[in-house]
N, C-alpha and C positions, 0 to 999 in steps of 0.2 A: 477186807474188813473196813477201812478206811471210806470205801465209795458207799457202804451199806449204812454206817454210821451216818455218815452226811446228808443217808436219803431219808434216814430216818427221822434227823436233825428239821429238812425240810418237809417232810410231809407233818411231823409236829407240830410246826411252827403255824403250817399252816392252817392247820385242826384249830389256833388260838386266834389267828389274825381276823376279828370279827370282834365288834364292841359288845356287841349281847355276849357274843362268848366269854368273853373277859368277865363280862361282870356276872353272868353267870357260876364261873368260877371265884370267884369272891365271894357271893355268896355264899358259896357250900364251902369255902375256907372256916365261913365263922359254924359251919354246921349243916349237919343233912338239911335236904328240905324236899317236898313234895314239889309236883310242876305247881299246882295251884300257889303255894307259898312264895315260888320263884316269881310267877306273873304278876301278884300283886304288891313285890317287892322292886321289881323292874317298871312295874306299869308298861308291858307289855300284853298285847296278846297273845293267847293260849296257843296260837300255830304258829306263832313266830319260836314261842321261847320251846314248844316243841322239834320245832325242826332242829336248832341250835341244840341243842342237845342229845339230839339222833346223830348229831354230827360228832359231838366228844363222847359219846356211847362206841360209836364206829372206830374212833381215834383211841380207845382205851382209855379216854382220860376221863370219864365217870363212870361210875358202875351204878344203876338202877334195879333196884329190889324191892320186889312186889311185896305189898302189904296191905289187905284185903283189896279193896278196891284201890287203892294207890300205890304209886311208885316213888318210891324213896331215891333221891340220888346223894351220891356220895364223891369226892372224890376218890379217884383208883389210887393215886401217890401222891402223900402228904407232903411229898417234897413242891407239890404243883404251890403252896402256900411259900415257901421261899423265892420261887423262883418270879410269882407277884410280886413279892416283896424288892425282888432284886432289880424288876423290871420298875417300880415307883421310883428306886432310888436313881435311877440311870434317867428317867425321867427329871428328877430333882436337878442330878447334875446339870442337865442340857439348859432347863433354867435359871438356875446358879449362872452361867456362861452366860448364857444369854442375856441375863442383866447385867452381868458385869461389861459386856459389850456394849449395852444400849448405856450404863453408866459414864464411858471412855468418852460415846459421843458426846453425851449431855456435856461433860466437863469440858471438851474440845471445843463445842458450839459456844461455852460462854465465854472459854480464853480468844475466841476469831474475835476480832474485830467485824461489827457487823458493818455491810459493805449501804454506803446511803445512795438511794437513788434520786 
């Protein structure tokens, strides 16, 4: 059960690893939307944010439902809206660190005595 979770873990992951993707799903976090809605929110083209989305159609991670001539997508699990969430914050932190690191040198660089050539 353990090696099936894991593949599952990675073939998800992989379904997200793509920028359209991501933002793609953000989008449909704040609400359905048709492709045309998505494209001119992306400032993307039509085949691009098509494909990407044939791709989390495929992944189970949006569901698309016709409605006359358009397709409405949606997220499949509203849980996919935390887990953005959780991925911004992880995000935060790495820059959090990461200033406080570039802050260490700044402070380091002023106590050196600068060397005279």
């Amino acid at each position: 059960m353990n090696l099936e979770m894991q593949q599952f873990k990675a073939e998800f992951f992989k379904a997200l690893a793509h920028p359209l993707r991501i933002r793609i799903l953000e989008l449909l976090a704040e609400g359905d939307k048709n492709v045309n809605e998505i494209q001119t929110l992306v400032g993307s083209e039509g085949s691009a944010v098509s494909q990407q989305l044939t791709i989390l159609r495929a992944k189970n991670i949006v569901l698309g439902t016709k409605e006359g001539n358009k397709v409405i997508y949606t997220l499949k699990d509203p849980m996919i809206i935390e887990l953005l969430a959780v991925a911004r914050q992880i995000f935060n932190n790495h820059l959090v660190d990461t200033i406080t690191i570039l802050d260490k040198f700044k402070e380091e660089e002023e106590v050196l005595p600068q060397s005279k050539s």
